[in-house]
Backbone as JSON, one array per atom type, in Angstrom:
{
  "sequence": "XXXXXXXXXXXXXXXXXXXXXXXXXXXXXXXXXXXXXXXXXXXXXXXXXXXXXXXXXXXXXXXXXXXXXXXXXXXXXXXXXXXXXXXXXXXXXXXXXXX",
  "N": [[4.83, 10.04, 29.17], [7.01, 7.29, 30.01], [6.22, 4.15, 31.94], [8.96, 3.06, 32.28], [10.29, 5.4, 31.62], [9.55, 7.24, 33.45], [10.6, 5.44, 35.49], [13.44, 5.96, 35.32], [13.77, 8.48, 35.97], [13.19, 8.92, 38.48], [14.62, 9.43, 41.51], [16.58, 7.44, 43.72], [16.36, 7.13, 46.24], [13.38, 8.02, 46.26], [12.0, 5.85, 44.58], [12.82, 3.36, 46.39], [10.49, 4.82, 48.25], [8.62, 4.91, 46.94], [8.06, 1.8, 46.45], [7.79, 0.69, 48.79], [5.94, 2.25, 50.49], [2.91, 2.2, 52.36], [-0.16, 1.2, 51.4], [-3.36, 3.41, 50.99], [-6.17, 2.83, 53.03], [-8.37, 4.44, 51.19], [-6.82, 4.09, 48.44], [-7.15, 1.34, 48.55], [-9.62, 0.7, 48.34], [-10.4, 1.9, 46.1], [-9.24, 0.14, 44.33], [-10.59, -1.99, 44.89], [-12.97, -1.35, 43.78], [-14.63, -0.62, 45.25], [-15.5, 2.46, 46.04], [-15.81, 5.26, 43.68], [-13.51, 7.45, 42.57], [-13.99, 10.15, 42.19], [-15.83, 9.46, 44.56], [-14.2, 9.58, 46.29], [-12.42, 11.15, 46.87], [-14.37, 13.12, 47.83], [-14.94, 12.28, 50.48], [-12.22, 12.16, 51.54], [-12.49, 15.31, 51.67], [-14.12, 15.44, 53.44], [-12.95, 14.04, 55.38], [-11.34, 15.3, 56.3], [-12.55, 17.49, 57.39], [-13.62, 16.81, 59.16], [-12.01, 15.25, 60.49], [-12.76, 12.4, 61.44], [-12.27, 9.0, 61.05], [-11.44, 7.73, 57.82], [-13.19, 5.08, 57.45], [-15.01, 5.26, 59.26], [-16.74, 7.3, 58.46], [-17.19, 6.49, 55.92], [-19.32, 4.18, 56.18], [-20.73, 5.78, 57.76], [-22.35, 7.1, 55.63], [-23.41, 4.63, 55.06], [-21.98, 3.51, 52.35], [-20.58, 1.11, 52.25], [-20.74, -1.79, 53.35], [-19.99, -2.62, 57.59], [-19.02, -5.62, 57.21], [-17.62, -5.55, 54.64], [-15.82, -3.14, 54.76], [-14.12, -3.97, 56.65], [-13.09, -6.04, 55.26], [-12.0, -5.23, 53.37], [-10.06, -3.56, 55.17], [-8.61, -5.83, 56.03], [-7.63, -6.49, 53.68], [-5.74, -4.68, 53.4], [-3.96, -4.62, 55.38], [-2.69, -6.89, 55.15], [-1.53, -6.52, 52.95], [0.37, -4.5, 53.39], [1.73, -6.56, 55.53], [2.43, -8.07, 53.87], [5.07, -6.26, 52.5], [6.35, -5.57, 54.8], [7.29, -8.05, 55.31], [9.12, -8.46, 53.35], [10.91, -6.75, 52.74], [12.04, -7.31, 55.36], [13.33, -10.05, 54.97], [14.73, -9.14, 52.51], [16.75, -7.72, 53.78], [17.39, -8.98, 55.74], [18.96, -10.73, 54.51], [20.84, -9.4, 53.01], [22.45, -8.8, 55.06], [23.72, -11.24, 56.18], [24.96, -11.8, 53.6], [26.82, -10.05, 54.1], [28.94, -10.53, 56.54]],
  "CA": [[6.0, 9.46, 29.79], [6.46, 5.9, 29.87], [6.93, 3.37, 32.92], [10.87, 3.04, 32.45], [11.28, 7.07, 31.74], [9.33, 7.69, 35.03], [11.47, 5.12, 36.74], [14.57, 6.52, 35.07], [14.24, 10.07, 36.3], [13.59, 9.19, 40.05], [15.81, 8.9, 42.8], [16.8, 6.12, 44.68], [14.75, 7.85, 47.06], [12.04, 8.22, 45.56], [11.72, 4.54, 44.07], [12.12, 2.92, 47.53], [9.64, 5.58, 49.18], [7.23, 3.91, 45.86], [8.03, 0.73, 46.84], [7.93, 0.08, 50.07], [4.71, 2.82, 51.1], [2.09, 1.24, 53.02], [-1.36, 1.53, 50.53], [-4.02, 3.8, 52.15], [-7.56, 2.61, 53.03], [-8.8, 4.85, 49.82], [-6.55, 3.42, 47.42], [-7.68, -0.18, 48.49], [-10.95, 0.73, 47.83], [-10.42, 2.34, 44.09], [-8.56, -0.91, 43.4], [-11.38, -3.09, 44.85], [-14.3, -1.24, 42.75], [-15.69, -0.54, 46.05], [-16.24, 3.71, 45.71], [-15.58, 5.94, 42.94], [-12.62, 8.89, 42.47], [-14.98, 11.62, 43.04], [-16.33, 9.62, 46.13], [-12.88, 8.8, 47.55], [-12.5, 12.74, 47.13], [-15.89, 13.71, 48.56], [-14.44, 11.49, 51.52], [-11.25, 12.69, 51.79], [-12.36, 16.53, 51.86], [-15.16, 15.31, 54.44], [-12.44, 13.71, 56.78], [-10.23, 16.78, 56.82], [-13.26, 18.77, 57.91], [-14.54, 16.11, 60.81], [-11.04, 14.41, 61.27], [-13.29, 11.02, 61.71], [-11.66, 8.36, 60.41], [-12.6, 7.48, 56.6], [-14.28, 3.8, 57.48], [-16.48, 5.68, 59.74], [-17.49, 8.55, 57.29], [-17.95, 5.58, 54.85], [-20.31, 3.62, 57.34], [-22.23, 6.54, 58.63], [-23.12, 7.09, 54.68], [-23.65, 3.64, 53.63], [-21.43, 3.34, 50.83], [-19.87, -0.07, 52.63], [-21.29, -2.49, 55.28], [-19.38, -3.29, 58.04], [-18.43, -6.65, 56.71], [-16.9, -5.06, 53.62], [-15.08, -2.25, 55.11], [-13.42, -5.35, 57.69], [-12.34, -7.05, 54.57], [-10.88, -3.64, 53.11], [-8.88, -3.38, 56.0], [-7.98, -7.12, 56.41], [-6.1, -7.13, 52.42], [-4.44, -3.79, 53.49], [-3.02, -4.66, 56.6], [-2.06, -8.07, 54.29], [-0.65, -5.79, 51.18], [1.46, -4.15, 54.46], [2.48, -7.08, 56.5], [3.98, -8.35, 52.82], [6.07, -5.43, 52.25], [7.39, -5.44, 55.8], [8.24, -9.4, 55.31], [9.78, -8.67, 51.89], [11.55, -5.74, 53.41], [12.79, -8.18, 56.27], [14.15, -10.4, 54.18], [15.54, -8.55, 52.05], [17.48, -6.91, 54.94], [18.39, -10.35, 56.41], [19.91, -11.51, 52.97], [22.17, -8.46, 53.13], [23.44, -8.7, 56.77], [24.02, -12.48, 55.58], [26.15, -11.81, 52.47], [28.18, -8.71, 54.48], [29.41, -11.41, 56.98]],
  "C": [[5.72, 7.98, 30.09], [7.01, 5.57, 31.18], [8.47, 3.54, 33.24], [11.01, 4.38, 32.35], [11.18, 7.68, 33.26], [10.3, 6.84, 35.97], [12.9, 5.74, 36.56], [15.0, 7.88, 35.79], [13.91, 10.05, 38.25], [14.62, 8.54, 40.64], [15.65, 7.97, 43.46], [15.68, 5.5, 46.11], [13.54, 7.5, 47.17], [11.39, 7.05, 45.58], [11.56, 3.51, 45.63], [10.74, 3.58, 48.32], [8.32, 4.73, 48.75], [7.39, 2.52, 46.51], [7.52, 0.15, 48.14], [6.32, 1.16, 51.0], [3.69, 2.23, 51.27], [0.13, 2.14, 52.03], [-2.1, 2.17, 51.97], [-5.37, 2.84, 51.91], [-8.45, 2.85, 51.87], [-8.28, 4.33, 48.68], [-6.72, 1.99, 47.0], [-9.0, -0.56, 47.83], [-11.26, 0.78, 46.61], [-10.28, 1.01, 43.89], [-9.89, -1.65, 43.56], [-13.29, -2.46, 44.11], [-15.82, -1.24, 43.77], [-16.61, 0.82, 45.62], [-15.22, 4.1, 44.27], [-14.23, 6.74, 42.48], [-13.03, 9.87, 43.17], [-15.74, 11.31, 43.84], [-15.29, 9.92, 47.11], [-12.7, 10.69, 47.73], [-12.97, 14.05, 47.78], [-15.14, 13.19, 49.86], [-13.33, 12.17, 51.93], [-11.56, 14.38, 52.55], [-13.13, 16.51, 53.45], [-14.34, 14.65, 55.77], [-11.52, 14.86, 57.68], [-10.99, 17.89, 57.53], [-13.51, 18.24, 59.32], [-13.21, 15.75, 61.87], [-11.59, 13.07, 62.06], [-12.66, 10.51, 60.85], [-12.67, 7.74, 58.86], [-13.15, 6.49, 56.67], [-15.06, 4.42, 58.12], [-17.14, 6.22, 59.25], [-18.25, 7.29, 56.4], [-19.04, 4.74, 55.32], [-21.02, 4.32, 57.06], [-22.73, 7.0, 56.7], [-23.49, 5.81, 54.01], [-23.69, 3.2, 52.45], [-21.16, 1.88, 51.23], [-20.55, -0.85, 53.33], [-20.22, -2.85, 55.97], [-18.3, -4.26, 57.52], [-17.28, -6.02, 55.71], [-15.69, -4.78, 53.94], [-14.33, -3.35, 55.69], [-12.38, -6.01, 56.21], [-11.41, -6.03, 53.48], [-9.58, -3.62, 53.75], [-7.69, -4.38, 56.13], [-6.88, -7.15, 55.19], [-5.5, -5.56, 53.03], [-3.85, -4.0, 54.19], [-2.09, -6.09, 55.93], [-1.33, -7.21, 53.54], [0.66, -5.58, 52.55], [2.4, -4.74, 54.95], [3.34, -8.01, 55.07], [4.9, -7.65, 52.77], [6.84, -5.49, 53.45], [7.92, -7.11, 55.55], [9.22, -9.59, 54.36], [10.72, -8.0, 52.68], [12.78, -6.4, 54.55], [13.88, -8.91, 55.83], [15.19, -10.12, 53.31], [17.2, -7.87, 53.11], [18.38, -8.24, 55.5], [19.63, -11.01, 55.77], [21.31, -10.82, 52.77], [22.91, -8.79, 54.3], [24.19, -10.4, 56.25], [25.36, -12.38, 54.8], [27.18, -10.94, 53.19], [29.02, -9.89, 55.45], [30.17, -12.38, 56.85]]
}
């Protein structure tokens, strides 16, 4: 299935839910070539058992340092505080034109 068929067959729904969802901590990581798949996995199963948060799990095994993990957090809470400014805007532009 290609790009455009997958966007074709979801809902309106759907496509904002894609759009606008705030990246997790794990998917920042895949992208930045910090851990693995089958670590982020190992991780995942290991937070659902402790319910510690996954920078700490990742810490207390020294996959990350500190520093790292900090700068993990710092572009996600960035990827985030874009989508809510886009989001804003967007929103403002409308109330604008309805007026």
């Amino acid at each position: 299935m290609t790009d455009k068929e997958y966007n074709e067959n979801m809902s309106e729904d759907q496509k904002w839910e894609a759009l606008t969802r705030p990246e997790k901590l794990g998917e920042v990581l895949l992208k930045l070539g910090k851990i693995s798949l089958q670590q982020l996995e190992a991780l995942i199963k290991e937070q659902a058992q402790s319910e510690e948060p996954l920078g700490e799990i990742i810490l207390a095994k020294g996959l990350m340092t500190r520093q790292e993990l900090l700068e993990a957090l710092d572009l996600q809470h960035k990827t985030d505080q874009a989508i809510i400014d886009s989001l804003t805007e967007m929103m403002q532009h409308k109330a604008d034109t309805e007026e």
